[in-house]
C-alpha positions in Angstrom: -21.7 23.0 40.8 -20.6 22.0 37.3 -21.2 22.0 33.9 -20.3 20.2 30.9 -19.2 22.0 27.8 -19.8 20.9 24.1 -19.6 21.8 20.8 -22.0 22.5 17.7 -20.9 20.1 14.5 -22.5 19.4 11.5 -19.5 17.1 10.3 -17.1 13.9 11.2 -14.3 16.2 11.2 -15.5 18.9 13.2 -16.3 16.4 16.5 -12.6 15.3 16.0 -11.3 18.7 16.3 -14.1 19.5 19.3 -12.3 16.2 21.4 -8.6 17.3 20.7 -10.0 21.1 21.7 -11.3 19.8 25.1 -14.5 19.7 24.6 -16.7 17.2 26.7 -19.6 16.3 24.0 -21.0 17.4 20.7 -24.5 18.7 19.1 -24.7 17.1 16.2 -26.9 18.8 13.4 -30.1 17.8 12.7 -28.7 16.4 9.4 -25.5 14.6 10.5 -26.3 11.4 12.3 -28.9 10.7 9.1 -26.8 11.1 6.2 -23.6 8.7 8.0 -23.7 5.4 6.6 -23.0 2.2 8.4 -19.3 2.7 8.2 -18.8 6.3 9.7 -21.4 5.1 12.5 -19.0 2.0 13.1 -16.0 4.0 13.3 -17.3 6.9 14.6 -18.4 4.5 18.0 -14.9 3.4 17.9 -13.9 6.8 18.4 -16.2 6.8 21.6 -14.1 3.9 23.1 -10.8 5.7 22.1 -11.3 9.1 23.6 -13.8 10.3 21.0 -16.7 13.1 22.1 -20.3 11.6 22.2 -22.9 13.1 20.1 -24.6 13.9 23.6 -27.2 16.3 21.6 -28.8 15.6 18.4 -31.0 17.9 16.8 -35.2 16.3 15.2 -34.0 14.1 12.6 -36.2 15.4 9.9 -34.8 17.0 6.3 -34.9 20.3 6.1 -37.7 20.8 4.2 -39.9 18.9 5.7 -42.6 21.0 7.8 -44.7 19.4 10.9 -47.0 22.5 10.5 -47.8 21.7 6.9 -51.3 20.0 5.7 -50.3 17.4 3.8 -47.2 16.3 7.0 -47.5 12.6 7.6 -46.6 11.4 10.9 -47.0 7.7 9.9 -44.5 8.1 7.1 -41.8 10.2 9.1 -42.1 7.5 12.5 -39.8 5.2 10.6 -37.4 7.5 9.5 -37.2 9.0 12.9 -36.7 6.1 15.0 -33.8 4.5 12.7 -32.4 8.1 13.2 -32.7 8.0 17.0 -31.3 4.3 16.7 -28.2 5.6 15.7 -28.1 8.3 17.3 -28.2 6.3 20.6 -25.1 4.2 19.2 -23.6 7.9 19.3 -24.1 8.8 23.1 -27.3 11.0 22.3 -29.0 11.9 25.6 -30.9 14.6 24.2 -33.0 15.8 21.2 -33.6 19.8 20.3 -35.7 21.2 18.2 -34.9 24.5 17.0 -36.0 24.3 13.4 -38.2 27.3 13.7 -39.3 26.6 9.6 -40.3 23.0 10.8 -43.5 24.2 12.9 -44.2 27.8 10.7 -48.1 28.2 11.0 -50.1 29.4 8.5 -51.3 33.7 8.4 -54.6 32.6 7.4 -57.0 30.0 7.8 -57.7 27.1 10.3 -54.4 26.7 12.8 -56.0 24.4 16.1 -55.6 21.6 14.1 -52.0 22.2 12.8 -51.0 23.2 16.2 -52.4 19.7 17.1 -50.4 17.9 14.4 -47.4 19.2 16.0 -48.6 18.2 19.5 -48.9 14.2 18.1 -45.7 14.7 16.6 -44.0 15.5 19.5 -46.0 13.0 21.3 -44.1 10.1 18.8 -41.0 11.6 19.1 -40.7 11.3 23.0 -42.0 7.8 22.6 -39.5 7.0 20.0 -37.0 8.6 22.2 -37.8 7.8 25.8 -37.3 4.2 24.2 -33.3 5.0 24.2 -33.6 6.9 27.6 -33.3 10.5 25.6 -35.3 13.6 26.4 -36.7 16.1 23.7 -36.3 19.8 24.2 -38.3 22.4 22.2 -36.7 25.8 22.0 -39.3 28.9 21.9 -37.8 31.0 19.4 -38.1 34.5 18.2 -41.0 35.6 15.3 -38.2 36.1 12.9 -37.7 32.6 13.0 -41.1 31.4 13.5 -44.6 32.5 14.5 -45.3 29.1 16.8 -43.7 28.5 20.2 -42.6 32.0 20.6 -41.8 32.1 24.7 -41.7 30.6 27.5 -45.2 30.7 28.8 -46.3 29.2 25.3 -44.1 26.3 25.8 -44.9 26.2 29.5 -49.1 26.2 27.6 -48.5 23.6 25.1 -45.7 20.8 25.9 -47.8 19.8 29.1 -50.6 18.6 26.6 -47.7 16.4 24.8 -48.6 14.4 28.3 -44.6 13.1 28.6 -42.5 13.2 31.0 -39.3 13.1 28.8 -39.9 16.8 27.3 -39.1 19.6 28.2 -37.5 22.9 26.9 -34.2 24.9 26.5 -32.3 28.4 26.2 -30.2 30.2 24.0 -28.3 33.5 25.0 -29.2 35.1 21.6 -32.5 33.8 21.4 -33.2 35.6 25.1 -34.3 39.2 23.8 -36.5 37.6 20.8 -38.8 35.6 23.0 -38.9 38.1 25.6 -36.5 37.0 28.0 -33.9 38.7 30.9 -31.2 36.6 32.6 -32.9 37.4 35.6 -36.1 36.2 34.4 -34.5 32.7 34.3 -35.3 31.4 37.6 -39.3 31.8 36.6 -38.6 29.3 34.4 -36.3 27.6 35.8 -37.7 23.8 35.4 -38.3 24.1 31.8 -34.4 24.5 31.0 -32.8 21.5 30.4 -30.5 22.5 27.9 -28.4 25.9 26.9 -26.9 27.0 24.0 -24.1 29.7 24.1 -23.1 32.3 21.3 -22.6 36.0 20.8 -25.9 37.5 20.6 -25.4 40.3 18.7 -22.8 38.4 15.8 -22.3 41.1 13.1 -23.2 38.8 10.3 -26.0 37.0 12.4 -24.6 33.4 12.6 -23.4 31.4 15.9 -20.5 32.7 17.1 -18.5 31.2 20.0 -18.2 34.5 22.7 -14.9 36.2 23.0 -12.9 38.3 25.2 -12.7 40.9 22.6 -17.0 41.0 20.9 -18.2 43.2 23.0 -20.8 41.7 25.1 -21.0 41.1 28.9 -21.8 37.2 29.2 -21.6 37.3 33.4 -25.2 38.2 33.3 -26.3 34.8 31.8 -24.2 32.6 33.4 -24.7 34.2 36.9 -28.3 33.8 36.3 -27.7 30.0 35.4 -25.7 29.6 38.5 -28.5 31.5 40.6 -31.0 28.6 39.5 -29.3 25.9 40.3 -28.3 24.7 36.3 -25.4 22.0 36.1 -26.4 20.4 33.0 -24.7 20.9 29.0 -23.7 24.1 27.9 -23.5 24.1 23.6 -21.0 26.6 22.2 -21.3 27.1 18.3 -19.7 25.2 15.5 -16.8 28.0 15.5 -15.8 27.4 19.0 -12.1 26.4 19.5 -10.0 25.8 22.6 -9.4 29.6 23.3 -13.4 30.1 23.2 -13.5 27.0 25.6 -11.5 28.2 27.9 -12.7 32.1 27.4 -16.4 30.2 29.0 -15.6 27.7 31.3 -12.9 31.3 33.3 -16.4 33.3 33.3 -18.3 30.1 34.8 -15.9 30.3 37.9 -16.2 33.7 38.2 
């Protein structure tokens, strides 16, 4: 049982440096594949054919401003945008969409929520149309109320993407995400059919970013990835944008273990 490794990269440059490192695919930031004009996505494919990575995971192509959870969102205006986005992003290898903007679906503390909570259930709806067009499948990531007060675990996802009523969604992990929503490695396997993506990083980072584990951070990372390997996962594995070939290998020598 294997897995594929990739990279986080929120520039040109960076999925360069994530090939020559050995890494098998990038995540491209929600705001990369957007903002390249027809030029970079020409050369950029031409990579692909000459030992490139593809940008196997994209994140919601939507500006970061821009809030699904917001009266006022409108989904006929943002359909365009999104499926010239997915367009390209198909052009770049991208198999799979993640949304982890936790801002994107904030609801409001007060006032009437069912029908915001619905908004975001039509917009996920036309995204996995858009996307199931180019074979991709979306993932919403429950993330922790410091980030967000919507999708908060895994029951709520396993609740509310089943009334999205598509087969190409589903959900995904990340390490430092597991204590915020609630989660043990060994509470994995309950949920093992919602995970069909991981992210990777040093959950407890001293200045709170992504950071690519090392030998020498502090934390234990056999827990997680024996927990992966007890339920059967051989899909992507996503280190963060800081990850170089050291960190690469540092992961793949604890998989094997």
């Amino acid at each position: 049982m294997g897995v594929q490794w990739g990279r986080a990269v929120t520039d040109l440059s960076q999925a360069d440096r994530a090939a020559a490192d050995g890494f098998e695919f990038a995540q491209a930031a929600a705001a990369l594949v957007p903002s390249l004009d027809d030029g970079q996505v020409l050369r950029q494919m031409e990579r692909l054919r000459t030992g490139g990575v593809p940008f196997t995971v994209c994140g919601v192509p939507l500006p970061a401003d821009v809030q699904v959870t917001q009266q006022g969102f409108n989904l006929y205006v943002w359909t365009e945008h999104v499926k010239r986005s997915l367009h390209r992003m198909a052009d770049l290898g991208c198999r799979k969409i993640v949304w982890s903007d936790g801002r994107a679906r904030v609801l409001p503390v007060e006032g009437e929520v069912a029908g915001l909570k619905e908004q975001a259930l039509q917009f996920l709806f036309m995204l996995c149309e858009a996307a199931g067009t180019f074979g991709m499948t979306v993932l919403v990531e429950p993330l922790g109320p410091r980030r967000t007060n919507f999708l908060n675990s895994m029951k709520e996802i396993g609740e509310f993407l089943p009334r999205v009523g598509k087969d190409n969604l589903s959900s995904m992990v990340s390490l430092r995400e597991l204590e915020p929503i609630g989660l043990s490695p060994a509470q994995l396997h309950d949920h093992r059919h919602l995970i069909g993506h991981v992210q990777m990083e040093n959950p407890k980072s001293a200045d709170g970013e992504r950071r690519c584990p090392r030998p020498d951070d502090g934390h234990d990372y056999r827990p997680f990835l024996r927990a992966l390997r007890g339920i059967g996962y051989s899909g992507l594995i996503t280190l963060p944008a800081d990850a170089d070939a050291a960190g690469l290998e540092f992961c793949r020598r604890l998989w094997k273990e």
